[in-house]
NURO-66567 format. One record per residue (C-alpha): residue number from 1; x, z, y. Coordinates in nm, 4 decimals, padded with zeros to 6 digits. Layout:
BEGIN
 resi       xx       zz       yy
  NUM        X        Z        Y
...
//
This chain:
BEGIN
 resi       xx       zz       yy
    1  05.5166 -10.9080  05.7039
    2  05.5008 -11.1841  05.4564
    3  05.2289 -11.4241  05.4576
    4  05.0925 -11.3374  05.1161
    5  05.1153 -10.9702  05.1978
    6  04.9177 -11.0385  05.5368
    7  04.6387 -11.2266  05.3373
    8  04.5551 -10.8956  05.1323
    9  04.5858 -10.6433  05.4551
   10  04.4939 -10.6995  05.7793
   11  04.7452 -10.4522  05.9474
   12  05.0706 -10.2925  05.8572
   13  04.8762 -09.9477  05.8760
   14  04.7121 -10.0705  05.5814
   15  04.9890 -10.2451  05.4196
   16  05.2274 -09.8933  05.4251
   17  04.9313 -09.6660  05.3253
   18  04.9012 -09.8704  05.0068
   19  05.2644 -09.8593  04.9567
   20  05.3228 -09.5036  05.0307
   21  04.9701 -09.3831  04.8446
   22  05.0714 -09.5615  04.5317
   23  05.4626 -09.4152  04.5680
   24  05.3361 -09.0958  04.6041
   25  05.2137 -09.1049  04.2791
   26  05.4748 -09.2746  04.1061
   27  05.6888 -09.0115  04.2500
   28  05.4709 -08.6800  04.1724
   29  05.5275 -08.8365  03.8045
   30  05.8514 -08.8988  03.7720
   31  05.9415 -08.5833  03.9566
   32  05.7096 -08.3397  03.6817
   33  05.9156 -08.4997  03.3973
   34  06.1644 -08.2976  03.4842
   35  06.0888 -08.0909  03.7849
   36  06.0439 -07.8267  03.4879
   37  06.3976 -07.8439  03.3774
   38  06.5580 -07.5531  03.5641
   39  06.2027 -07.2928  03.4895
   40  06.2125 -07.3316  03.1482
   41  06.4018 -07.0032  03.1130
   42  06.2062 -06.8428  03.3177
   43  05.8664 -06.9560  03.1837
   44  06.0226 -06.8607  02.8167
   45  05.9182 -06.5145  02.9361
   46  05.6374 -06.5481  03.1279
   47  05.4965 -06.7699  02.8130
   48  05.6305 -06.5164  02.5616
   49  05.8128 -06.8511  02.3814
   50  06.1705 -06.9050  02.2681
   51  06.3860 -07.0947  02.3564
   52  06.3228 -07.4115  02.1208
   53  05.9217 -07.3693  02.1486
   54  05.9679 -07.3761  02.5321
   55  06.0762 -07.7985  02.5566
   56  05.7101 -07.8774  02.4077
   57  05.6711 -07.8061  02.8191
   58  05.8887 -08.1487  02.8379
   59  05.8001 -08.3160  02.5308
   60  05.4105 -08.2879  02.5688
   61  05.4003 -08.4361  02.8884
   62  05.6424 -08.7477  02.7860
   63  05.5060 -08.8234  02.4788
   64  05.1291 -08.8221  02.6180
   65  05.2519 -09.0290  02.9049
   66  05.3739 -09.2866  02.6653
   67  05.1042 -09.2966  02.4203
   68  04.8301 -09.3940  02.7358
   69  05.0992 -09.6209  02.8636
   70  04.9977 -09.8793  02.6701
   71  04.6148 -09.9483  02.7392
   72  04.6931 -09.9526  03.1648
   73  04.6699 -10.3259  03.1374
   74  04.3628 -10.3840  02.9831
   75  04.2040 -10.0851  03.1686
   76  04.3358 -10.2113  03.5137
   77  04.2131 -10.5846  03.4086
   78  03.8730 -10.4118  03.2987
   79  03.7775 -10.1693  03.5646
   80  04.0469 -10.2414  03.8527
   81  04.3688 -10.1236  04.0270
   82  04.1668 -09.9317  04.2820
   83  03.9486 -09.7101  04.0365
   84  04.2176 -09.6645  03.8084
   85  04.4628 -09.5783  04.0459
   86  04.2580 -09.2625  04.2293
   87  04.1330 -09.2009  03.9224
   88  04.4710 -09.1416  03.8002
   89  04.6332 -08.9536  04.0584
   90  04.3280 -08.7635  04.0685
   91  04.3287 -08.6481  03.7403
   92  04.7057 -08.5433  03.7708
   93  04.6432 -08.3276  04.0452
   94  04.4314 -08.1345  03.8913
   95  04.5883 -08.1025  03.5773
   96  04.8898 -08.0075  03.7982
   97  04.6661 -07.7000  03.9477
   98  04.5912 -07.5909  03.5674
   99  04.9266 -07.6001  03.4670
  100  05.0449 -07.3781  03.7289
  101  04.7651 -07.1617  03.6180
  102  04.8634 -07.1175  03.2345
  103  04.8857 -06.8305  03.1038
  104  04.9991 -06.8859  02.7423
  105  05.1964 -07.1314  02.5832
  106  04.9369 -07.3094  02.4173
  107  04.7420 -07.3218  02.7719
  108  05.0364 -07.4973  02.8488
  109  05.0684 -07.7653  02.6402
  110  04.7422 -07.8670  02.6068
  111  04.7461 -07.8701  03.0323
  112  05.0448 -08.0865  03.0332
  113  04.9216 -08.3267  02.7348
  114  04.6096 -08.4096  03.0260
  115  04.9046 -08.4451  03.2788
  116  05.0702 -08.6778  03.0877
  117  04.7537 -08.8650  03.0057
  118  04.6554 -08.8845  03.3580
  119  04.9971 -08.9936  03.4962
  120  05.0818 -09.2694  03.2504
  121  04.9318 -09.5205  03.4597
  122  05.0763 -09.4398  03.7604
  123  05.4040 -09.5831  03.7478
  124  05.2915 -09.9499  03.5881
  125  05.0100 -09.9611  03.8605
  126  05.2059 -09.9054  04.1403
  127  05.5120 -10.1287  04.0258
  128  05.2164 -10.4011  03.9708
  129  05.0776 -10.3138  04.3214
  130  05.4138 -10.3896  04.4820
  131  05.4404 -10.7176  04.3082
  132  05.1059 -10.8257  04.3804
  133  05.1703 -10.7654  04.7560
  134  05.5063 -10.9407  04.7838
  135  05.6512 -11.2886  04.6864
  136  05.9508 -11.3528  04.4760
  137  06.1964 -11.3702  04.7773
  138  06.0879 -10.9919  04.8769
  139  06.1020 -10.8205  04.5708
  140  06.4393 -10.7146  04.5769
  141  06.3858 -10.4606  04.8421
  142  06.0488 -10.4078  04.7116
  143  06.1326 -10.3194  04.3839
  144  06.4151 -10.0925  04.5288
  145  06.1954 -09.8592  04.6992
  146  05.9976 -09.8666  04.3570
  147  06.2939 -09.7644  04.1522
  148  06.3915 -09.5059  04.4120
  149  06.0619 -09.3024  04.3666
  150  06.1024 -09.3545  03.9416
  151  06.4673 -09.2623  03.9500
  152  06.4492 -08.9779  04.1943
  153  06.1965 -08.8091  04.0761
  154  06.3935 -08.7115  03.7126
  155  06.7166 -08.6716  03.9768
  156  06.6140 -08.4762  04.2064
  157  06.3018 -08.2570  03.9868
  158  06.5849 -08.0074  03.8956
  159  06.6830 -07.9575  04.2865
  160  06.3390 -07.9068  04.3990
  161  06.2173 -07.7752  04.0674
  162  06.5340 -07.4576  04.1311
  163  06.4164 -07.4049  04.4740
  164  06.0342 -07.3444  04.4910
  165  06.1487 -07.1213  04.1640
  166  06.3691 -06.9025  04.3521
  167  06.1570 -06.8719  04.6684
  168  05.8352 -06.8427  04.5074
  169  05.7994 -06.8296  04.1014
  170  05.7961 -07.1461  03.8173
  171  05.4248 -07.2172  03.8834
  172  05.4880 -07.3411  04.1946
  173  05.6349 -07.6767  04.0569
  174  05.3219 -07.7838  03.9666
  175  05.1162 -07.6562  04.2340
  176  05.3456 -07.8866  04.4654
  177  05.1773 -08.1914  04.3429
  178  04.8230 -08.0491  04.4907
  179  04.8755 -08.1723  04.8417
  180  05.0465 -08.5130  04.7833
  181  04.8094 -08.6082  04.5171
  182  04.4815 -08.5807  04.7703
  183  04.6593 -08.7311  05.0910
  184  04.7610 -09.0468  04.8407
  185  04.3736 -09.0486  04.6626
  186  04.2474 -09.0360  05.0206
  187  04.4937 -09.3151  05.1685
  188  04.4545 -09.5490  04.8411
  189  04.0010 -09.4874  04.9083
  190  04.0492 -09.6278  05.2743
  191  04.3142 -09.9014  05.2281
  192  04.3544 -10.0316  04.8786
  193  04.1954 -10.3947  04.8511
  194  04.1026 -10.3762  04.4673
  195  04.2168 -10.6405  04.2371
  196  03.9507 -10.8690  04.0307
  197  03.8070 -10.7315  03.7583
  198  03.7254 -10.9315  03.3962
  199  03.4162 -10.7565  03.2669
  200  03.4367 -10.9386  02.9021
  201  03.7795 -10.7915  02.7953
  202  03.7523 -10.6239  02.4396
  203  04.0276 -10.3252  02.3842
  204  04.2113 -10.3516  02.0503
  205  04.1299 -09.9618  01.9726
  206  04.3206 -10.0421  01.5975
  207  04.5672 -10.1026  01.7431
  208  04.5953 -09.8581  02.0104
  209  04.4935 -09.6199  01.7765
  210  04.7856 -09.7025  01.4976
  211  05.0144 -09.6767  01.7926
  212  04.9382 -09.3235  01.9125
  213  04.9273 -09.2023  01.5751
  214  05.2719 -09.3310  01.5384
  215  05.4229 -09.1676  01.8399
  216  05.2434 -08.8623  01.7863
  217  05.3682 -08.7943  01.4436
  218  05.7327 -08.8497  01.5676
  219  05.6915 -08.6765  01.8083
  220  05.6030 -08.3672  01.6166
  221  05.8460 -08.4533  01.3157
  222  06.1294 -08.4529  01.6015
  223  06.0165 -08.1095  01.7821
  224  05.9460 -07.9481  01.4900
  225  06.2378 -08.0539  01.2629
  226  06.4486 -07.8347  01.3373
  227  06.2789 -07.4902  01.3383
  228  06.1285 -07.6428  00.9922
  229  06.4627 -07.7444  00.7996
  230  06.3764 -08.1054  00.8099
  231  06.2610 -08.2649  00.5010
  232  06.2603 -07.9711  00.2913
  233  05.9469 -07.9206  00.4781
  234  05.6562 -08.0852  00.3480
  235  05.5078 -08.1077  00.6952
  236  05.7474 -08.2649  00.8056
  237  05.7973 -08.4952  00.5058
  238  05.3992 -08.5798  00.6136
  239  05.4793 -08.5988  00.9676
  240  05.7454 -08.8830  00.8501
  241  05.5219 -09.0300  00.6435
  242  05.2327 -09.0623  00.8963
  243  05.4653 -09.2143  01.1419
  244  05.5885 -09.4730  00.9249
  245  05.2270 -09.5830  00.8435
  246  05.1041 -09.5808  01.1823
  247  05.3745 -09.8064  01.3601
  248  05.3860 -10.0486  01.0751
  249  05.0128 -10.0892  01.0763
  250  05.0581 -10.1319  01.4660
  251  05.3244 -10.3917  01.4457
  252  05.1588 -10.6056  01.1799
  253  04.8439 -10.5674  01.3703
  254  05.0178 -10.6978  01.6925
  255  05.1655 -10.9717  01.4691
  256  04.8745 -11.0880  01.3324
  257  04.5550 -11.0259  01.5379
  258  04.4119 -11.2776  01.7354
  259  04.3947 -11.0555  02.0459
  260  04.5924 -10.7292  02.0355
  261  04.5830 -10.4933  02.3568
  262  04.9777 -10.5845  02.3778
  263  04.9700 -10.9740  02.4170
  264  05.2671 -11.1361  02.1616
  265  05.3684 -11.3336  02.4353
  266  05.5115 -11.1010  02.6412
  267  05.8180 -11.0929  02.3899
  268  05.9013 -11.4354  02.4240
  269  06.1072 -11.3756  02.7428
  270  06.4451 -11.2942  02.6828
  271  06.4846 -11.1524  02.9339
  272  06.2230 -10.9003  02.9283
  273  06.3021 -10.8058  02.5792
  274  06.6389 -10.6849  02.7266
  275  06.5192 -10.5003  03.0198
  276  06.2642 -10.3288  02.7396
  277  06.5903 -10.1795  02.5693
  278  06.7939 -10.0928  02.8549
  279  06.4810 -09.8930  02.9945
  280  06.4807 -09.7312  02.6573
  281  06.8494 -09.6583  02.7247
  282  06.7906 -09.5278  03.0809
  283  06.5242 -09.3080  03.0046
  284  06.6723 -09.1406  02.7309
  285  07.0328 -09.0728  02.9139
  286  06.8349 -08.9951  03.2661
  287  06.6092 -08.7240  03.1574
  288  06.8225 -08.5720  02.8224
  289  07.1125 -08.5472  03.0429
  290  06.8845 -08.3474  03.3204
  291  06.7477 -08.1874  03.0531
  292  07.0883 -08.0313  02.9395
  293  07.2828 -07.9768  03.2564
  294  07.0336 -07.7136  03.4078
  295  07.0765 -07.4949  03.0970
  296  07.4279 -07.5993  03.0997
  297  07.4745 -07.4209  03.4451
  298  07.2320 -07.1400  03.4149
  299  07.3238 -07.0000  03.0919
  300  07.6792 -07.0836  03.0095
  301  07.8216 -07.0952  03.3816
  302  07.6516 -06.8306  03.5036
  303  07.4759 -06.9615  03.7975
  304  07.1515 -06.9154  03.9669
  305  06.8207 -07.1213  03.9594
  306  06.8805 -07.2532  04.3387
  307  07.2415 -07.3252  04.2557
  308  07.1975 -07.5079  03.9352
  309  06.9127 -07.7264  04.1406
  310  07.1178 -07.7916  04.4155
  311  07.3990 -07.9344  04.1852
  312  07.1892 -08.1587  04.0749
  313  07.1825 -08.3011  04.4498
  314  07.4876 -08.5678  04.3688
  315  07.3226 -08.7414  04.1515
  316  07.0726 -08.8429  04.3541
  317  07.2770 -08.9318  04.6297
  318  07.4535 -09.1452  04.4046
  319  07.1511 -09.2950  04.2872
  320  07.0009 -09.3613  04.6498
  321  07.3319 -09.5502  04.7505
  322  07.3435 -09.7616  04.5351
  323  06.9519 -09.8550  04.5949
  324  07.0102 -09.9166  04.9426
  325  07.2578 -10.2386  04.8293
  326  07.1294 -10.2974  04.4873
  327  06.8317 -10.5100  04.5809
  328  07.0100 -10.7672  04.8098
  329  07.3183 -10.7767  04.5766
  330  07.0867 -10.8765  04.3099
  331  06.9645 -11.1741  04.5362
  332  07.3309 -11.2943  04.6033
  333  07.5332 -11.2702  04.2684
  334  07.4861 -11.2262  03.9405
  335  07.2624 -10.9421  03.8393
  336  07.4014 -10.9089  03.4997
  337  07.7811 -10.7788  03.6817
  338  07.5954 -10.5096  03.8637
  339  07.4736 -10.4521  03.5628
  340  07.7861 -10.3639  03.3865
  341  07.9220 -10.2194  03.6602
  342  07.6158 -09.9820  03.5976
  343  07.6504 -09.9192  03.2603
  344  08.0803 -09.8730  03.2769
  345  08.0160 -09.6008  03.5522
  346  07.7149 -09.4009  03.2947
  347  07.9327 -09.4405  03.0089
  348  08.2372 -09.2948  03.1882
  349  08.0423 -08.9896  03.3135
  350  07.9237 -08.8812  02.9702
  351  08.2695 -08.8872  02.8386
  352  08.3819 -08.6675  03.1139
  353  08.1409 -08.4335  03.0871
  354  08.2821 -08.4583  02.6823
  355  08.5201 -08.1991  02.8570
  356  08.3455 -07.9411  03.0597
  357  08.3719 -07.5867  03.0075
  358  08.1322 -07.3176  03.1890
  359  08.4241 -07.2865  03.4681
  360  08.4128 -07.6539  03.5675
  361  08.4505 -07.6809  03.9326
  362  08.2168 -07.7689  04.1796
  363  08.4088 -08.1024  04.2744
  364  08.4012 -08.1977  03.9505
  365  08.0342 -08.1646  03.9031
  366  08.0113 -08.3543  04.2229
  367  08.2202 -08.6517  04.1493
  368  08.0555 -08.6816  03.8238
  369  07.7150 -08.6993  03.8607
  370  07.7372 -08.8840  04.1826
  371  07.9373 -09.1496  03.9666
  372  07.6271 -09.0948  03.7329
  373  07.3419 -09.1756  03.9878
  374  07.5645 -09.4466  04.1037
  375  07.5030 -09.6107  03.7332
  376  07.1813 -09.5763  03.7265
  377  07.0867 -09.7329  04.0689
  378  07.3196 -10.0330  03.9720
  379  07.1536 -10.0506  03.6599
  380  06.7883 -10.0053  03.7272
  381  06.7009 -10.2062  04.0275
  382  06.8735 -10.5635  03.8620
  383  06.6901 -10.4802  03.5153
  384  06.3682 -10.4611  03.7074
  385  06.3941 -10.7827  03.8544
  386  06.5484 -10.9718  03.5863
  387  06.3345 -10.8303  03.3423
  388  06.0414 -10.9401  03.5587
  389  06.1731 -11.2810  03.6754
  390  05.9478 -11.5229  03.4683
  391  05.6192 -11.3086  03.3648
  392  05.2857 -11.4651  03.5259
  393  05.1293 -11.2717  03.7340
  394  04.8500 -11.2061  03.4545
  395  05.1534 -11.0063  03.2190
  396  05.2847 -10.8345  03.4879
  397  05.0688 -10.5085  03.4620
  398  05.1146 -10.4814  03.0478
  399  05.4980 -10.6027  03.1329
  400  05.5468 -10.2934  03.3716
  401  05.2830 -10.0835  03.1312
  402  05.5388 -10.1815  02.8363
  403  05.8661 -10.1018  03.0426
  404  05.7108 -09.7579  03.0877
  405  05.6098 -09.6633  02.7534
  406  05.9687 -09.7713  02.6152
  407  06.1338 -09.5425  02.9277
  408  05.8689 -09.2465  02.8273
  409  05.9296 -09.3037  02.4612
  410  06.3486 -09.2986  02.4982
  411  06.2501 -09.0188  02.7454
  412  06.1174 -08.8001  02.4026
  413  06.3309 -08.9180  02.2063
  414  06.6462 -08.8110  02.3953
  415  06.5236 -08.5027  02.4571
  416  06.4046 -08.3837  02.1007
  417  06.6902 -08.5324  01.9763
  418  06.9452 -08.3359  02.1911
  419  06.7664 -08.0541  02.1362
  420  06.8208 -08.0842  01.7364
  421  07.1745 -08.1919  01.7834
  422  07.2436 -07.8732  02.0046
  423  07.0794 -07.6404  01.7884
  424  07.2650 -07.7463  01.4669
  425  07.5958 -07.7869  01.6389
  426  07.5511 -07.4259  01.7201
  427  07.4595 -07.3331  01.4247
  428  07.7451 -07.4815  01.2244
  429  07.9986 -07.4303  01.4925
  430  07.9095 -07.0568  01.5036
  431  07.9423 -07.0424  01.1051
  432  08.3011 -07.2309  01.1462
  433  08.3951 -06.9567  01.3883
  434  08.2884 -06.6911  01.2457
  435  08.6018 -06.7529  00.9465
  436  08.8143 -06.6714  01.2146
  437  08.6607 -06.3603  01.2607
  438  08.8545 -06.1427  00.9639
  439  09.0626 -05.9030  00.8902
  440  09.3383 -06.1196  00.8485
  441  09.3032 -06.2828  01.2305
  442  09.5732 -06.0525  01.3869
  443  09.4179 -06.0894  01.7734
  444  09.1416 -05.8523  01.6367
  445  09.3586 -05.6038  01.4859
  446  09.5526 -05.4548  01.7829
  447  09.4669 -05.1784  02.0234
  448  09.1623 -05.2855  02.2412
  449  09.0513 -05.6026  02.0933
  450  09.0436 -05.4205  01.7650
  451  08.8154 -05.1795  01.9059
  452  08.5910 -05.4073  02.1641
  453  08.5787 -05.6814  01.8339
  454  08.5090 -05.4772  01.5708
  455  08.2446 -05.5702  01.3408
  456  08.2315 -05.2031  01.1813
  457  08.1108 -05.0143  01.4980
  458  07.7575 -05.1716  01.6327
  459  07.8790 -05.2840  01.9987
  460  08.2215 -05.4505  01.8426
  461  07.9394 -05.6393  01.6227
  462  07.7626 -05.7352  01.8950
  463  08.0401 -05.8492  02.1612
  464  08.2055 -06.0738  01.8646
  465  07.8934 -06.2422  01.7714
  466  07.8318 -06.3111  02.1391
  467  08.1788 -06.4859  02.2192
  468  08.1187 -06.6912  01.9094
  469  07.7881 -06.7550  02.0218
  470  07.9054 -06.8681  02.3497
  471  08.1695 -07.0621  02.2264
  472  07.9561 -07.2501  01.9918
  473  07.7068 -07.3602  02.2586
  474  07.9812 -07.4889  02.4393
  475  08.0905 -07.7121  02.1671
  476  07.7563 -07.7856  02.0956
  477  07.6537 -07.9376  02.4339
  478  08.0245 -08.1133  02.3760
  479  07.8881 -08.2714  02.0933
  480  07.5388 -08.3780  02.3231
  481  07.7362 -08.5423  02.5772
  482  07.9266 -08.7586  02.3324
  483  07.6331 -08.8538  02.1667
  484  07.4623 -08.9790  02.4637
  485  07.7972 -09.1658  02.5114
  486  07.7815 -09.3494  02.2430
  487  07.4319 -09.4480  02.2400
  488  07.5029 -09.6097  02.6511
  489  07.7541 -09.8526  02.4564
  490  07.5444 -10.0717  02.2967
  491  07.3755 -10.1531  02.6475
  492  07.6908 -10.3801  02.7609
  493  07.6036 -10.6160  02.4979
  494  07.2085 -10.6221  02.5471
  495  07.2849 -10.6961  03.0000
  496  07.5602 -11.0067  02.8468
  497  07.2073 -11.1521  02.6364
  498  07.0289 -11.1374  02.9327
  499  06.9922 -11.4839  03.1160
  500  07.0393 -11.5255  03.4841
  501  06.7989 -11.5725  03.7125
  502  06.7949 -11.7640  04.0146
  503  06.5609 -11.5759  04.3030
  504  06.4351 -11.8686  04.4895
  505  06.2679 -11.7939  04.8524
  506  05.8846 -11.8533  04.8235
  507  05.9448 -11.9619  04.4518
  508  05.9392 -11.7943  04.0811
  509  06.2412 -11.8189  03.9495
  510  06.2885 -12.0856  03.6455
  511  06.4640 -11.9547  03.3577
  512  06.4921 -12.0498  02.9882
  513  06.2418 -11.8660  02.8063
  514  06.3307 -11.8143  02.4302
  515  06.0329 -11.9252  02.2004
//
């Protein structure tokens, strides 16, 4: 145990409790941001919602959890770690119990907007914990473990997520949390050493308040687009508008106020500035990509809920082996190769997957996402500590608070996003199709395929529209995948801006800080 680690806890009992109390809750979060994925169908029923209505389940939750991202640091500073932590996973337990309880859609939202609210915190205040309990020369491993519970979580969600749906029913991924959540309140109430608290800090509520207004309004103007046609909907021409006036007021605000809740300095660091865009990156390819390879499976493929989870398995190995090297690789050689290496390995899986069909093999899947995790572990773990290298100790709770909010906010945004571009792909593929579908299109005009495709008797109707149908959704998730391509390639420039650091034993790293 490291000297400054044995100064704060007396015995490695209390040392792990605090680690594993505050992982557990990091963990319980990351998981419900997509533990969901592979129920949606089946709570679409249960919920009496279709099938667009049904990824406010998702969308609630994120955008919720980034809005109360912000204000952890100033309410950590204010009332401390300890309190806010148990508070938090408190609060998320219980809001776990309700949501397993819903009964409507609306009871549903509302119980995940309180889950989201509750669990924003928990992943800033237990990657500030670990920090505060290590030195510079440990972090590596440190933040390794750290990463493993965030990226996990989203990985393997859909596994456990398929599992406890197929033995038992959907409302049993939230009821999961239940247990963890009180063993980790009751561990963090005998170990955690609380941090000091500053009684005179004064919260920036403009700004706060310009800021959720903001994401809230996009939010909406993102899930709602599409059902609404856009802007030839004037609520979502207000939506739009709303949104524009909120984050402008919030940036000038931040520009210009003497103390806003988001201290101005924090962007001064290259470095960190990077890491804030690649964890916009990573949040929207890890959880869109979840997000559409469940449905992928289940309702184009044709396999079961336990199936579809348990191909999601890869990717998490993928991700865990290249956690177990990342950390000390980091320490030895440049960070900003691993890096790349990352990013060339995430960039090459969503242009294979460009070229599924329903049929594609189980190897394939395999080979693919495990590439995929790989990319992710050899992304994440170096962006954490680079991005981290040179804040003070005093910006390290709003640094991790911001890295959150821009993974929760790429998080929404991916998934709204591929939710529009999947629904309007289908929609216009299906309308390309359907030209095909004539009189003069010879396939349907002999013997049985004139009879099984005809669209003058009811069930010809019928089985033509569906193989158009299905044929368009494949394209359509096509089109997903090579969207979330090209969005990964601007990330090869942002790692080559970033600035080495050098990870000095018992030292903070010196690097260059931009002014």
């Amino acid at each position: 145990m490291s000297e400054h680690a044995a100064h704060r806890y007396d015995s490695k009992v209390a040392e792990w409790a605090v680690l594993i109390g505050s992982m557990a809750g990091v963990l319980m979060q990351a998981l419900d941001t997509t533990i969901a994925n592979v129920a949606l169908p089946y709570m679409e029923g249960s919920l009496s919602a279709s099938r667009d209505q049904i990824t406010w389940v998702l969308t609630s939750y994120i955008i919720a959890a980034a809005i109360m991202t912000a204000p952890v640091g100033w309410i950590a500073a204010r009332f401390g770690k300890r309190n806010f932590l148990i508070t938090s996973i408190a609060g998320f337990t219980i809001a776990s119990m309700l949501c397993g309880a819903s009964q409507s859609l609306e009871q549903m939202v509302v119980f995940r907007l309180i889950q989201g609210v509750f669990g924003a915190a928990l992943g800033p205040l237990s990657q500030a914990v670990m920090l505060d309990m290590y030195p510079p020369a440990r972090r590596g491993s440190v933040m390794a473990i750290w990463g493993m519970g965030v990226m996990l979580g989203p990985i393997l969600g859909p596994t456990l997520g398929g599992v406890l749906t197929d033995a038992y029913n959907w409302r049993w991924v939230f009821y999961i949390n239940v247990p963890f959540g009180a063993a980790a309140c009751v561990a963090l109430w005998i170990f955690f050493k609380d941090s000091a608290k500053d009684q005179s800090l004064k919260f920036d509520w403009f700004g706060f308040g310009a800021l959720s207004v903001g994401l809230a309004a996009l939010q909406l103007l993102l899930d709602r687009g599409t059902t609404k046609g856009w802007f030839d909907s004037g609520e979502i021409v207000v939506e739009a508008i709303i949104c524009g006036i909120g984050l402008y007021l919030f940036l000038v605000h931040m520009l210009t106020a003497r103390k806003p809740f988001i201290p101005t300095v924090i962007f001064r660091d290259r470095n960190f500035v990077g890491g804030l865009v690649l964890m916009f990156v990573m949040g929207l390819v890890l959880l869109a990509s979840s997000a559409l390879i469940s449905p992928y499976l289940q309702n184009l493929s044709g396999r079961t809920v336990t199936e579809t989870g348990f191909l999601m398995v890869p990717r998490g190995l993928g991700t865990m082996f290249a956690m177990m090297f990342a950390g000390r690789l980091t320490m030895k050689m440049d960070p900003r190769l691993l890096m790349t290496v990352g990013a060339a390995c995430l960039a090459w899986s969503m242009w294979e997957m460009m070229y599924w069909t329903p049929d594609v093999s189980v190897a394939t899947l395999f080979t693919v996402t495990f590439v995929q995790g790989l990319g992710m572990g050899l992304v994440f773990v170096p962006m954490n500590m680079v991005a981290f290298a040179t804040l003070s100790p005093q910006l390290r709770t709003d640094g991790a608070g911001l890295t959150n909010l821009m993974r929760n906010i790429g998080s929404a945004i991916g998934v709204s996003v591929t939710t529009t571009i999947l629904a309007d792909s289908t929609q216009t593929i299906h309308a390309q199709l359907s030209h095909h579908a004539s009189l003069f299109n010879r396939a349907l005009g002999v013997n049985g395929p004139s009879m099984m495709m005809n669209p003058q008797i009811p069930f010809g109707l019928a089985n033509l529209n569906s193989l158009i149908e299905y044929r368009s959704q494949v394209q359509a998730y096509s089109n997903d995948f090579l969207f979330m391509f090209l969005v990964s390639l601007p990330v090869f420039a942002i790692i080559w801006l970033m600035k080495r650091p050098s990870f000095a034993a018992g030292a903070a790293p010196k690097i260059e800080v931009v002014e």
